[in-house]
N, C-alpha and C positions, 0 to 999 in steps of 0.2 A: 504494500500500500504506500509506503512511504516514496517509492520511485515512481509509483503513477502518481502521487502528489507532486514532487520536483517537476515532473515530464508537463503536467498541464498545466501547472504555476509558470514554467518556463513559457506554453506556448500563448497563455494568457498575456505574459510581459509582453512578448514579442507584437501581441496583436496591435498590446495598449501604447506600444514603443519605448517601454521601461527597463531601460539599457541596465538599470543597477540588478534589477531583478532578474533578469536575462542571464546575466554573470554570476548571478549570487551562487549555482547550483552546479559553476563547474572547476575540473581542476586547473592548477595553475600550466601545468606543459599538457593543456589540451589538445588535439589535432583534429582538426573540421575537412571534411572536404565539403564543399556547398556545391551549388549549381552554376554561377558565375567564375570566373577564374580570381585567384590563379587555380589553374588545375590540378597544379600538384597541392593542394589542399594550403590551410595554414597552421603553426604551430605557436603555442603560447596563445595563454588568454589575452596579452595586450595586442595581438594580431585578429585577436575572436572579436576583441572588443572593437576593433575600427574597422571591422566590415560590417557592423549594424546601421549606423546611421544613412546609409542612402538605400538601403531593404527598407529603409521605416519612413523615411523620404516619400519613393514609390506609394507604397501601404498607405498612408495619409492621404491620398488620393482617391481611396474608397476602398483599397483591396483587402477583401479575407484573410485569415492565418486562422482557420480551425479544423479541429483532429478530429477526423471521421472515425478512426480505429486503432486502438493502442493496446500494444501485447509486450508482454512483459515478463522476461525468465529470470529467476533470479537465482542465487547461490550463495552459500556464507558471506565472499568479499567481493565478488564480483557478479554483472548482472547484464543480460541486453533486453533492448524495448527495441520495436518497430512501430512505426504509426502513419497513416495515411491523413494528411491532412487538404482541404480543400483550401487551396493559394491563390488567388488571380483577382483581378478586379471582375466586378459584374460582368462586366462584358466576356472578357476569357473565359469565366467561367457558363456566361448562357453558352456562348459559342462551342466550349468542349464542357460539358457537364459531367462526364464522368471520370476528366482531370484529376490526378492525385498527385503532391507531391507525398515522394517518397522520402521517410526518416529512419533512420534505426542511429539507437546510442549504445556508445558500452559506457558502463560505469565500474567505477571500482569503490569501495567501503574505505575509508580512512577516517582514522578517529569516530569508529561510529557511526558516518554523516554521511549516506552517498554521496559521486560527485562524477558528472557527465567527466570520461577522461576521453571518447572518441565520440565524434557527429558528423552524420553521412547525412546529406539533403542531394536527391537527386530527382527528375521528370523523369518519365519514360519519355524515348526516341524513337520516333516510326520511322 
């Protein structure tokens, strides 16, 4: 329970563009690959942290950030979640309705506290 609280706290920040809260739930040598480049992903949370602000740019313009489906294994110290979220402005979204971005995280337990240490954000490709 506690990692589907992080995962929808997170994706709530994200919608609401609450960059502190966003950050709050990950580790410090995080490694994201996102949808934009760079494509070889990035590393460290001060790298996580300045690829939000032009996502939240976009988004402010009317676009969605909400999880269709979130699945979640977990283990003593470590744990992954996947989840389908619906991403796009209205329009993207009338035009492909059954658009999903793709997420899965790995976490790992430190001190007790989950903490996002991998983030995959991908679309599918036709």
């Amino acid at each position: 329970m506690q990692i589907r609280t992080l995962i929808t706290r997170w994706a709530d920040a994200v919608h609401r563009g609450d960059l502190d809260t966003v950050l709050a739930g990950h580790a410090e040598d995080l490694v994201m690959y996102d949808v934009p480049a760079p494509h070889e992903g990035i590393r460290g949370l001060a790298a996580y942290r300045a690829c939000w602000p032009p996502f939240f740019a976009w988004q402010a313009q009317g676009a969605r950030f909400d999880i269709d489906t979130l699945d979640v294994t977990a283990g003593h110290d470590v744990a992954y979640a996947h989840a389908l979220l619906r991403c796009g402005t209205p329009q993207e979204l009338a035009a492909h309705p059954t658009l999903r971005l793709r997420l899965t995280f790995g976490l790992r337990k430190e001190d007790g506290r989950w903490l996002i240490a991998h983030e995959h954000h991908s679309f599918p490709h036709d």
